[in-house]
PAKELUM-207708 format. One record per atom (N, C-alpha, C, O, CB): x, y, z; residue number from 1; atom name. Coordinates in steps of 0.1 Angstrom, whole numbers, always signed. Glycine has a CB too. Layout:
<robas>
       u       v       w   resi   name
       X       Y       Z    NUM     CA
...
</robas>
This chain:
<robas>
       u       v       w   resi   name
   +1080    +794    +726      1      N
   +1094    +796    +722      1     CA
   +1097    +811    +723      1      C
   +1109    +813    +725      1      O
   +1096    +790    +708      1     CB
   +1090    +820    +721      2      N
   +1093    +832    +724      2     CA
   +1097    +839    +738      2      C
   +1101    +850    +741      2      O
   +1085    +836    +719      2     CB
   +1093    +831    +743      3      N
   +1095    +835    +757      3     CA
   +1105    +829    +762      3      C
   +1107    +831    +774      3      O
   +1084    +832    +766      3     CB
   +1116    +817    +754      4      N
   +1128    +811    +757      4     CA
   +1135    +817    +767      4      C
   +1135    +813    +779      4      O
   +1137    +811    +746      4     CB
   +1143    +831    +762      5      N
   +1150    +840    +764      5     CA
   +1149    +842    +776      5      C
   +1158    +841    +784      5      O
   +1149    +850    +756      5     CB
   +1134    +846    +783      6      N
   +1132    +852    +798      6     CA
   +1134    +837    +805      6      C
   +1137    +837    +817      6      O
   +1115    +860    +802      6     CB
   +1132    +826    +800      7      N
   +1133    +811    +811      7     CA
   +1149    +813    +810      7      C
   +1155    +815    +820      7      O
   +1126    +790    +804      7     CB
   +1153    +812    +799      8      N
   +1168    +811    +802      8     CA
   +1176    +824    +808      8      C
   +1188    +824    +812      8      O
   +1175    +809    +787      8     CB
   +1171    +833    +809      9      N
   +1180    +844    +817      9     CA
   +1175    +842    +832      9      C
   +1184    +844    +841      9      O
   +1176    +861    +811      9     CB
   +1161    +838    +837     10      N
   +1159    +837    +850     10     CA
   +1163    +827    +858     10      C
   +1165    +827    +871     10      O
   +1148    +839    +852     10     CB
   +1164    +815    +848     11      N
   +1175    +806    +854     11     CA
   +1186    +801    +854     11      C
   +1191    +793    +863     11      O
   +1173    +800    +855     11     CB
   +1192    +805    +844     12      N
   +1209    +807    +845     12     CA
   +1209    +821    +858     12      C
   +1216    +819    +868     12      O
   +1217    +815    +824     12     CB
   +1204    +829    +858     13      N
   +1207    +843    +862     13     CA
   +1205    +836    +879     13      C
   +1215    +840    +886     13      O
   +1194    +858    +855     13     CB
   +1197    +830    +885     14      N
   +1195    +824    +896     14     CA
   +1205    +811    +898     14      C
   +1206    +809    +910     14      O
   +1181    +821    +896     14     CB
   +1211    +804    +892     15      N
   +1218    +795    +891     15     CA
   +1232    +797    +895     15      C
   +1240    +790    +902     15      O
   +1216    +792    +880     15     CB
   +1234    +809    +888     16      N
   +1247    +817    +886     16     CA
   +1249    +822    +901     16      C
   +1257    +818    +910     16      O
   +1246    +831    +873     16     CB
   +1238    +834    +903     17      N
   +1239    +838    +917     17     CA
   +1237    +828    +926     17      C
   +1242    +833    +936     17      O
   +1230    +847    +919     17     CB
   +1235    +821    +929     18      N
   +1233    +808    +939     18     CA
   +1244    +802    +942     18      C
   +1248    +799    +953     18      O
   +1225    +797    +936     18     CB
   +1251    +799    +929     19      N
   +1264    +790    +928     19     CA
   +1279    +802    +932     19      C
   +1291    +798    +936     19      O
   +1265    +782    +908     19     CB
   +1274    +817    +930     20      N
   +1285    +824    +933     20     CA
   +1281    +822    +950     20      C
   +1286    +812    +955     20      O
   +1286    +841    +925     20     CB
   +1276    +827    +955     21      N
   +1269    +828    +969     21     CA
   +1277    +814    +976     21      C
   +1284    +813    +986     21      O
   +1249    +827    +967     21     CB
   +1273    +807    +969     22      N
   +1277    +792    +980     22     CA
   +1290    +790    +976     22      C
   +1296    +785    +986     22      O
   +1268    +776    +976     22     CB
   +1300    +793    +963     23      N
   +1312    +792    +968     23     CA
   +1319    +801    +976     23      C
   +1329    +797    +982     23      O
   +1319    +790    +959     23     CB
   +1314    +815    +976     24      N
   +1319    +827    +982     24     CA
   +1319    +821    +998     24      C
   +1328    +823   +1006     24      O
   +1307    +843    +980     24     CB
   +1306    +813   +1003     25      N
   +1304    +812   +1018     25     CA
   +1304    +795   +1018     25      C
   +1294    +787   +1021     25      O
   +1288    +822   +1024     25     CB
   +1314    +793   +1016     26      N
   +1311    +776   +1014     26     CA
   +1315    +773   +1033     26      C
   +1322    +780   +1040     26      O
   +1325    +766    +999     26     CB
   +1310    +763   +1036     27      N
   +1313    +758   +1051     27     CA
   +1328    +755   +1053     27      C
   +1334    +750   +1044     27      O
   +1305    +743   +1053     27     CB
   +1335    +761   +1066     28      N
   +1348    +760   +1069     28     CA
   +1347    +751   +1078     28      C
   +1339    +742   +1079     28      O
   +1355    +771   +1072     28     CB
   +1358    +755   +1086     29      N
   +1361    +748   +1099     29     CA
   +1346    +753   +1111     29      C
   +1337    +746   +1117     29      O
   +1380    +755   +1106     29     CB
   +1347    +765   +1110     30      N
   +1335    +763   +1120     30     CA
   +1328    +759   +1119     30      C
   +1321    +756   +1129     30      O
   +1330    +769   +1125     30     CB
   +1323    +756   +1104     31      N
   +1309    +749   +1104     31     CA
   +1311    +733   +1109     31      C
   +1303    +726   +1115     31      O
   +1303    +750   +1087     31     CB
   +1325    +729   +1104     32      N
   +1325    +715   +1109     32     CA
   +1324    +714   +1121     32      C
   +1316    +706   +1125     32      O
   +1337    +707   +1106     32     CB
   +1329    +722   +1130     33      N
   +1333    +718   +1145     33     CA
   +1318    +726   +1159     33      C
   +1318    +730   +1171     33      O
   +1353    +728   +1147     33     CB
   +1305    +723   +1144     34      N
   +1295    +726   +1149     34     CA
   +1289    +715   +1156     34      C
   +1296    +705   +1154     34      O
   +1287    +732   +1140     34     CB
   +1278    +712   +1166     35      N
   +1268    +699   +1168     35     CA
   +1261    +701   +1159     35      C
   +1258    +713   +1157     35      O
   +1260    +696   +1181     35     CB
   +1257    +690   +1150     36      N
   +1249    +690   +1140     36     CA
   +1232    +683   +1142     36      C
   +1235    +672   +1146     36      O
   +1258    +682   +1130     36     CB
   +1219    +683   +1141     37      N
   +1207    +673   +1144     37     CA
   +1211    +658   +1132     37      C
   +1216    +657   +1120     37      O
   +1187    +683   +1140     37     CB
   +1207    +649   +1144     38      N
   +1207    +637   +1138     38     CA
   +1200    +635   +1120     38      C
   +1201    +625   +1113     38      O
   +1198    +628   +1149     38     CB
   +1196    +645   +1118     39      N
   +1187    +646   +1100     39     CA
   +1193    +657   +1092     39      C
   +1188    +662   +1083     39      O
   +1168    +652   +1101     39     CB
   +1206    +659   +1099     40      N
   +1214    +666   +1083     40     CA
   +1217    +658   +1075     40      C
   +1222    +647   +1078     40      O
   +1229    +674   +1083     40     CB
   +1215    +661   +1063     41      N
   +1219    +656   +1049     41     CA
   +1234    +654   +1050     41      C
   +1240    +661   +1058     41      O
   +1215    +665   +1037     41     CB
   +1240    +646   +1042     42      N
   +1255    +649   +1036     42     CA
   +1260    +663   +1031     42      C
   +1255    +672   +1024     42      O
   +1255    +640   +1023     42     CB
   +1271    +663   +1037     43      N
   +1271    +680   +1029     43     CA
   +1274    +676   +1010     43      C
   +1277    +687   +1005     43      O
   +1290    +693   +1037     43     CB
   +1274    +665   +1001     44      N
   +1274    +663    +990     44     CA
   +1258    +664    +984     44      C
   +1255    +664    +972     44      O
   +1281    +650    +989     44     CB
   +1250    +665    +995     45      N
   +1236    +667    +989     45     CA
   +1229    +682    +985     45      C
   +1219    +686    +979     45      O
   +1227    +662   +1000     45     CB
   +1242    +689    +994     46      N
   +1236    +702    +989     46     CA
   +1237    +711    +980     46      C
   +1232    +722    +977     46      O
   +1236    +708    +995     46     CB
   +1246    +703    +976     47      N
   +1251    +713    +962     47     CA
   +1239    +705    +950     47      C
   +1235    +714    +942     47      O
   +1273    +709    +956     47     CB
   +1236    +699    +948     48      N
   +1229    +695    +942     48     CA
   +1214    +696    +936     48      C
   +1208    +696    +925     48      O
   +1231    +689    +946     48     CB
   +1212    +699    +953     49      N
   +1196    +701    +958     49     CA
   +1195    +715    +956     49      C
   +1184    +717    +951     49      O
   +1192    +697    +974     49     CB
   +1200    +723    +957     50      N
   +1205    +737    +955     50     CA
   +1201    +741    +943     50      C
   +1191    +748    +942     50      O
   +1218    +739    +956     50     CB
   +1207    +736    +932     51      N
   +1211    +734    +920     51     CA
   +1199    +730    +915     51      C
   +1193    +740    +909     51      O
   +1221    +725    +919     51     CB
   +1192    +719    +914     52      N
   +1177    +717    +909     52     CA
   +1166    +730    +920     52      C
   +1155    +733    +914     52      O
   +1172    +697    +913     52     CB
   +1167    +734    +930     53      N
   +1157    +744    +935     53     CA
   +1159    +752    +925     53      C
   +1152    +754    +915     53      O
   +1157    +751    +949     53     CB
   +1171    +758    +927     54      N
   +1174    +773    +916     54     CA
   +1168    +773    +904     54      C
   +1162    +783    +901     54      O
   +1189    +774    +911     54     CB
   +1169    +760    +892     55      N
   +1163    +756    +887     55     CA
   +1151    +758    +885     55      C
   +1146    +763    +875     55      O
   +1165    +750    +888     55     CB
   +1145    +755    +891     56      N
   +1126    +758    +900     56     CA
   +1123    +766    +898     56      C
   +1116    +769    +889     56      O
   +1121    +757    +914     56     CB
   +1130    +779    +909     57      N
   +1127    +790    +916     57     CA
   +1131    +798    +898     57      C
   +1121    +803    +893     57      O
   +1138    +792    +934     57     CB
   +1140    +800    +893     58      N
   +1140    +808    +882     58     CA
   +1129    +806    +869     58      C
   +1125    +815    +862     58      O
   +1156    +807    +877     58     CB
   +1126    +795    +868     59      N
   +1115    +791    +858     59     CA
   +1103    +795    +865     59      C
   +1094    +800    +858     59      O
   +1115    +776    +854     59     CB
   +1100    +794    +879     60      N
   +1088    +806    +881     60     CA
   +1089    +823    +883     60      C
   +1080    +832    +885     60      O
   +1082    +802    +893     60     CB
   +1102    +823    +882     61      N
   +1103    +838    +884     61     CA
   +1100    +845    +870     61      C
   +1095    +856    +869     61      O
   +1117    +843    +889     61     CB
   +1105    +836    +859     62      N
   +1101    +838    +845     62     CA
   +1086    +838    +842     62      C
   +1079    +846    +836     62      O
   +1109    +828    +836     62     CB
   +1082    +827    +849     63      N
   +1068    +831    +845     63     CA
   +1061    +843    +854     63      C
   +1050    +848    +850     63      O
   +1059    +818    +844     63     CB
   +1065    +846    +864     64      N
   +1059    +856    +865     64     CA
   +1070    +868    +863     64      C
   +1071    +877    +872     64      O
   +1052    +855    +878     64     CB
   +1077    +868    +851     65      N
   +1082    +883    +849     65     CA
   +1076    +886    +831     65      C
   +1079    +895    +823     65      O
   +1103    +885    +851     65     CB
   +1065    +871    +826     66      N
   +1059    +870    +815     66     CA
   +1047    +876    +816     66      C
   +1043    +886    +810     66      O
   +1059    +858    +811     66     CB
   +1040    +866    +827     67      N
   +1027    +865    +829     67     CA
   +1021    +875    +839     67      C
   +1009    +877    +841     67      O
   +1025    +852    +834     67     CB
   +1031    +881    +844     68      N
   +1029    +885    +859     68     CA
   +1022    +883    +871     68      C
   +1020    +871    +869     68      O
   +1027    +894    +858     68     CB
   +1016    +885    +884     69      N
   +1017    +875    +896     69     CA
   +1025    +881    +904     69      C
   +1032    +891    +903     69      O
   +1022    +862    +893     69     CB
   +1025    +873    +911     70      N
   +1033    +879    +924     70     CA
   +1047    +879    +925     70      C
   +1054    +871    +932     70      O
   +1029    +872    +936     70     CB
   +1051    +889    +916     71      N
   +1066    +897    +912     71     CA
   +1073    +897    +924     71      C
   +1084    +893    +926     71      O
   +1065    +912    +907     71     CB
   +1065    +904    +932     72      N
   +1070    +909    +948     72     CA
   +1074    +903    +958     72      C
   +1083    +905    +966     72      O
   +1062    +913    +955     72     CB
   +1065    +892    +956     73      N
   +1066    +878    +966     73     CA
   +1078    +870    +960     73      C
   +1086    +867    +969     73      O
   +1049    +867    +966     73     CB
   +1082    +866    +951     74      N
   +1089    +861    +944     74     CA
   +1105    +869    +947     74      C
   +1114    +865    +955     74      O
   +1083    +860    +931     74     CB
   +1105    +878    +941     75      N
   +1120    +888    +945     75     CA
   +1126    +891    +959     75      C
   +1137    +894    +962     75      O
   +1116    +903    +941     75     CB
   +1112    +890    +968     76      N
   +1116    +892    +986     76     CA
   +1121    +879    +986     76      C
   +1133    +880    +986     76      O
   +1102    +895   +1000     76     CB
   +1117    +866    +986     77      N
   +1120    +851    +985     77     CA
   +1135    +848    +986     77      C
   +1142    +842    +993     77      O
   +1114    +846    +972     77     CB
   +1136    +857    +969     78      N
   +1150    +856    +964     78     CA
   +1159    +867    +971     78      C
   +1170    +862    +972     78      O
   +1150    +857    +948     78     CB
   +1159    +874    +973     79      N
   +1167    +882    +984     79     CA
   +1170    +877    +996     79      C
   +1181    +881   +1000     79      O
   +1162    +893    +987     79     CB
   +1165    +870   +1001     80      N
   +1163    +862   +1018     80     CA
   +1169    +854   +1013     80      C
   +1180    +854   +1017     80      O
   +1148    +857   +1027     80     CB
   +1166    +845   +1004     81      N
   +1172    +829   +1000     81     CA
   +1187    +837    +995     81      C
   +1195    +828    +999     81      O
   +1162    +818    +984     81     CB
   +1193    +845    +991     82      N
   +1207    +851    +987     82     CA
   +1213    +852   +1001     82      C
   +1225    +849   +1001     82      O
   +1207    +866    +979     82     CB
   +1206    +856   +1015     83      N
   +1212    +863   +1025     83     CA
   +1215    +854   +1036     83      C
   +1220    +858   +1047     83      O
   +1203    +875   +1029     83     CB
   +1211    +843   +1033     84      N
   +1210    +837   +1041     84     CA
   +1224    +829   +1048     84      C
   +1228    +828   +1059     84      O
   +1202    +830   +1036     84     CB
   +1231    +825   +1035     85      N
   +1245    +821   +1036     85     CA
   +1254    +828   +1042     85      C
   +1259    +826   +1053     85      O
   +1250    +817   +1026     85     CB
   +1256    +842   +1032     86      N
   +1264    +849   +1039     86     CA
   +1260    +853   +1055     86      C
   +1269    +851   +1063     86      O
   +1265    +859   +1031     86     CB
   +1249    +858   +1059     87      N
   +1245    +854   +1073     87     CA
   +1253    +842   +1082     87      C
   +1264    +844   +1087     87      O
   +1232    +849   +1072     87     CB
   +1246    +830   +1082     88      N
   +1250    +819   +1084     88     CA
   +1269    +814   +1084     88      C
   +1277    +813   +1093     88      O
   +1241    +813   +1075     88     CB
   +1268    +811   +1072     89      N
   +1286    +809   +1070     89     CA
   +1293    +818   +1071     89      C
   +1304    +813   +1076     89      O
   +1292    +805   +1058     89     CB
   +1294    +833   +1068     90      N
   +1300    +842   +1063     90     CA
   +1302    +850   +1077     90      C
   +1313    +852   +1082     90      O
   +1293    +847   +1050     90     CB
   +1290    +853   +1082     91      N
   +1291    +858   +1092     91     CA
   +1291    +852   +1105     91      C
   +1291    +859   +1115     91      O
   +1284    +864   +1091     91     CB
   +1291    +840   +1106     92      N
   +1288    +828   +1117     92     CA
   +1278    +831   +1125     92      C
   +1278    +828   +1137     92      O
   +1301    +824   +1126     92     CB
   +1268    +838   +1120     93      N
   +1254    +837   +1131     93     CA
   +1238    +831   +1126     93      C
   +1230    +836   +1118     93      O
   +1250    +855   +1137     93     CB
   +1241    +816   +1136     94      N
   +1230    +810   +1134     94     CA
   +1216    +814   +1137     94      C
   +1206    +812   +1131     94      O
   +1232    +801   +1139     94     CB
   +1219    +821   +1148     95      N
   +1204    +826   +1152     95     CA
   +1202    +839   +1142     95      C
   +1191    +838   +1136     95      O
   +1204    +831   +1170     95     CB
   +1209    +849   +1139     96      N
   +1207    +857   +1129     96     CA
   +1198    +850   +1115     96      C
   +1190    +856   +1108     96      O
   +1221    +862   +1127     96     CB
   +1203    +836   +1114     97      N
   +1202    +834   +1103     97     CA
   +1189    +827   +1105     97      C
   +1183    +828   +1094     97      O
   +1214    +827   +1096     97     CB
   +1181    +821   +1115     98      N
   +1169    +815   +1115     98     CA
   +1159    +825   +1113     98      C
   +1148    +821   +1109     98      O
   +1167    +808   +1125     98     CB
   +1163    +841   +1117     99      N
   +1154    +847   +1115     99     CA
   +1151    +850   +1099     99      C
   +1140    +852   +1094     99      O
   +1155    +857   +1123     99     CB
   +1162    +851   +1092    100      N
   +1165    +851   +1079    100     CA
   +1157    +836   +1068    100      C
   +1150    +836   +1058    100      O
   +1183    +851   +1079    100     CB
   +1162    +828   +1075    101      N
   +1153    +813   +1072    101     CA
   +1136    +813   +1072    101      C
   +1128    +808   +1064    101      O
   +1157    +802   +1083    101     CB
   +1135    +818   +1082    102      N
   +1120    +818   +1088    102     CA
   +1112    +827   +1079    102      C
   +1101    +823   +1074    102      O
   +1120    +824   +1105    102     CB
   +1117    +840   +1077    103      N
   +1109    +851   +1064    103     CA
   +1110    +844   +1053    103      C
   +1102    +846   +1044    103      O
   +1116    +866   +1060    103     CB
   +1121    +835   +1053    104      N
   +1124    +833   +1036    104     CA
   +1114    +818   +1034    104      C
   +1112    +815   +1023    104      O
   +1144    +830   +1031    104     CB
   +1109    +811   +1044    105      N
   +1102    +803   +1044    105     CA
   +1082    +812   +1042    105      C
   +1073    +810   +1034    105      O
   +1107    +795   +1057    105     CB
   +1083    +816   +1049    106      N
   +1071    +827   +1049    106     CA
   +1070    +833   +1037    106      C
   +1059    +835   +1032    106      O
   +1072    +837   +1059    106     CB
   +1082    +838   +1029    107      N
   +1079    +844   +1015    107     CA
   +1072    +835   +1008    107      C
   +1061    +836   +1003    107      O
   +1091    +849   +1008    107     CB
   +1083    +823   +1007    108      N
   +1078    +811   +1000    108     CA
   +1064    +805    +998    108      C
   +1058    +800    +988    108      O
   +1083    +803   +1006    108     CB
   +1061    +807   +1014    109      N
   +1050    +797   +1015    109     CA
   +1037    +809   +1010    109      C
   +1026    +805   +1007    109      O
   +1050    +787   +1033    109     CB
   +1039    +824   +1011    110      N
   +1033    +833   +1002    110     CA
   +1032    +831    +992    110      C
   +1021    +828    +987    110      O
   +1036    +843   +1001    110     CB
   +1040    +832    +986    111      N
   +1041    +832    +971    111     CA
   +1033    +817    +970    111      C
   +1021    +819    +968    111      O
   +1061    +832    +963    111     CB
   +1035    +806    +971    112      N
   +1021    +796    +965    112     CA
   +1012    +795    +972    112      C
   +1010    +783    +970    112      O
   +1022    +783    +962    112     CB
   +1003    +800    +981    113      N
    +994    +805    +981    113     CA
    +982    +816    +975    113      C
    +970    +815    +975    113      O
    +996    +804    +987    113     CB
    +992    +828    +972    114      N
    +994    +841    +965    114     CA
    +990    +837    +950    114      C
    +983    +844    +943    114      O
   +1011    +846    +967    114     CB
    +995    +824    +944    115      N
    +997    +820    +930    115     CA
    +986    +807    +928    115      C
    +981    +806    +917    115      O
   +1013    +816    +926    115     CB
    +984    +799    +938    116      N
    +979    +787    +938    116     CA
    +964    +788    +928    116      C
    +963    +780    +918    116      O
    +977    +782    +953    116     CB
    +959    +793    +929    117      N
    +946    +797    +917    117     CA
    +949    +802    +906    117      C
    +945    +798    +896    117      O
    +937    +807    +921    117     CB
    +958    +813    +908    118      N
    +961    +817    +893    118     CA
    +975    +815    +886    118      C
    +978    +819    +874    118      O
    +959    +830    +892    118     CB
    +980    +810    +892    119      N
    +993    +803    +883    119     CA
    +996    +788    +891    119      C
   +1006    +787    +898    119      O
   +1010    +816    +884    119     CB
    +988    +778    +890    120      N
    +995    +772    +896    120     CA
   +1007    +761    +897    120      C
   +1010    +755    +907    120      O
    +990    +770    +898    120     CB
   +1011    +761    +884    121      N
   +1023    +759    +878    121     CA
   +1032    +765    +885    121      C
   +1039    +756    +890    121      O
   +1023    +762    +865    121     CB
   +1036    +780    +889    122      N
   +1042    +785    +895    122     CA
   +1043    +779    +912    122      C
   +1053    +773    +917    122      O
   +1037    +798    +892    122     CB
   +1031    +781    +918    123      N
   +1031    +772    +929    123     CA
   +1037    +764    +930    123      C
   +1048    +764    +936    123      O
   +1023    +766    +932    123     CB
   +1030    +753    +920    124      N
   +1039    +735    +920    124     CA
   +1054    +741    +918    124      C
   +1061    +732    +923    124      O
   +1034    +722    +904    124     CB
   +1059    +748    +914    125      N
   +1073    +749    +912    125     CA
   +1078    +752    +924    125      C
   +1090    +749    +926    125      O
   +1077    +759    +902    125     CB
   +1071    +758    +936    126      N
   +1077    +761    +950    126     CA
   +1074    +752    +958    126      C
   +1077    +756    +970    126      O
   +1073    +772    +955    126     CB
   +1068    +739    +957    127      N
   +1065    +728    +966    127     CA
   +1079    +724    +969    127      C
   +1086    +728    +978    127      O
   +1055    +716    +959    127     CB
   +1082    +716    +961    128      N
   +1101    +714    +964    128     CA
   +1112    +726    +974    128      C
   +1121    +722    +981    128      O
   +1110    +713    +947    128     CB
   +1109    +735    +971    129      N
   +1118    +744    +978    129     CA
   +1109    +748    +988    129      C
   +1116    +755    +996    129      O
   +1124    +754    +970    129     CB
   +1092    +746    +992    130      N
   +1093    +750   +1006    130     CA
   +1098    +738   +1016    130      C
   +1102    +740   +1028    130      O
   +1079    +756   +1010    130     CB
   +1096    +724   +1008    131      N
   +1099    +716   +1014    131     CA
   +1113    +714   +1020    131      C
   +1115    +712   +1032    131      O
   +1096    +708   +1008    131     CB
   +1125    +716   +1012    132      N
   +1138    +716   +1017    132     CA
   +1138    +731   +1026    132      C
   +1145    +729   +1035    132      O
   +1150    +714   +1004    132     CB
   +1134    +742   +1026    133      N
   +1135    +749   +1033    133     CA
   +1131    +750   +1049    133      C
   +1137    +755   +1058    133      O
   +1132    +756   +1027    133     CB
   +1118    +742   +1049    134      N
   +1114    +733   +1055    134     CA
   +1126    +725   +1062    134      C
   +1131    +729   +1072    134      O
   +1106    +727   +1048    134     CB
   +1130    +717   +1057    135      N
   +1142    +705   +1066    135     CA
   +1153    +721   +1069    135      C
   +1160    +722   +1079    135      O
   +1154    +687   +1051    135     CB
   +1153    +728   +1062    136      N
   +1166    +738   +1063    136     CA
   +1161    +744   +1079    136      C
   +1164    +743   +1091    136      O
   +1168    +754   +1047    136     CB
   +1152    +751   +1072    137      N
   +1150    +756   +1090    137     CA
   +1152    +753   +1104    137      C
   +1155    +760   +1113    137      O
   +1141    +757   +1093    137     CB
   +1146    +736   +1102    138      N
   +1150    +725   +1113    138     CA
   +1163    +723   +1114    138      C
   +1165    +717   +1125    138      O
   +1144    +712   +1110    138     CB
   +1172    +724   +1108    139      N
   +1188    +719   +1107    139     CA
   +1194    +736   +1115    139      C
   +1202    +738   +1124    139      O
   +1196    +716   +1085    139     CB
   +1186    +745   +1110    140      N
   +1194    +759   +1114    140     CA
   +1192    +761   +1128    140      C
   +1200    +766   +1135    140      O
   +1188    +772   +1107    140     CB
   +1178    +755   +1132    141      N
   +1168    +758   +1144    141     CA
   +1181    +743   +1154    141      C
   +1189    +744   +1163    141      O
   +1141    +753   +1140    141     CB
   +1179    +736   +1149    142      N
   +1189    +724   +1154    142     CA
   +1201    +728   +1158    142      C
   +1205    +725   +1170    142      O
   +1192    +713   +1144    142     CB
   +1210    +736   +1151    143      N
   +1225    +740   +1157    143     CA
   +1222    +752   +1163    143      C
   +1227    +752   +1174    143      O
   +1239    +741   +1146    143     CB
   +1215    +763   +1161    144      N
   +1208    +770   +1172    144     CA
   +1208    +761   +1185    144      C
   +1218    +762   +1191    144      O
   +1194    +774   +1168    144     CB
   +1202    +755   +1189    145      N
   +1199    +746   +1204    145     CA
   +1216    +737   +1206    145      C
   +1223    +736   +1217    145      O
   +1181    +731   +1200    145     CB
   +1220    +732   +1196    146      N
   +1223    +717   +1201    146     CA
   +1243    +729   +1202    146      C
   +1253    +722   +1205    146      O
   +1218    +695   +1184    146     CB
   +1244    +742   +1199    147      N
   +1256    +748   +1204    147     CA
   +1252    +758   +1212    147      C
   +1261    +765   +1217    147      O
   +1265    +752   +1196    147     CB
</robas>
């Protein structure tokens, strides 16, 4: 219980920034009038899915701003995962943005490896989000090709 304070600031504080980020760069017309791969989600799924990563991703950032760990790996993660949208929506470049996807998958998949022995709680907290980043990349790498 003493440590409340840092779970609740790292994931409100990730929550907050995520949810500003995605209404700032929410999908317009160009995104509609993209070719999409046959395995995009609903766009009602992403707000959601978002929403429980963030979740995730700030309850391990807390524990490693408790426990400490791979601080580094975690903060690059979250900077790439911020840059991505505005990239992508904001700026309308997909290919810009796979390269952006692609590090931010690589941070990821650092960070639980990086942690898997010694925090692995933290890890398991990044299984879900390398996984959708995972489908993300494929969807990004997809309208890359299919416009």
């Amino acid at each position: 219980m003493k440590h409340l304070w840092a779970y609740a600031a790292f994931i409100l504080g990730v929550v907050a920034i995520g949810s500003l980020i995605g209404v700032a760069t929410l999908p317009g017309e160009w995104y509609a009038g993209l070719n999409k791969p046959g395995f995009t989600p609903p766009n009602w799924v992403f707000g959601p899915m978002w929403t429980a990563l963030y979740v995730l991703i700030g309850w391990a950032g807390a524990r490693k701003w408790i426990y400490g760990g791979a601080q580094a790996l975690w903060w690059s993660q979250m900077v790439l995962n911020f840059l991505w949208s505005p990239v992508f929506f904001g700026l309308n470049m997909p290919v810009a943005a796979v390269v952006v996807i692609v590090l931010t998958w690589a941070a990821i998949a650092a960070f639980i490896l990086r942690e898997w022995n010694s925090d692995r709680t933290s890890a398991a907290l990044f299984m879900p989000y390398l996984a959708w980043v995972t489908l993300a990349t494929a969807l990004n790498i997809g309208i890359v090709v299919l416009n």
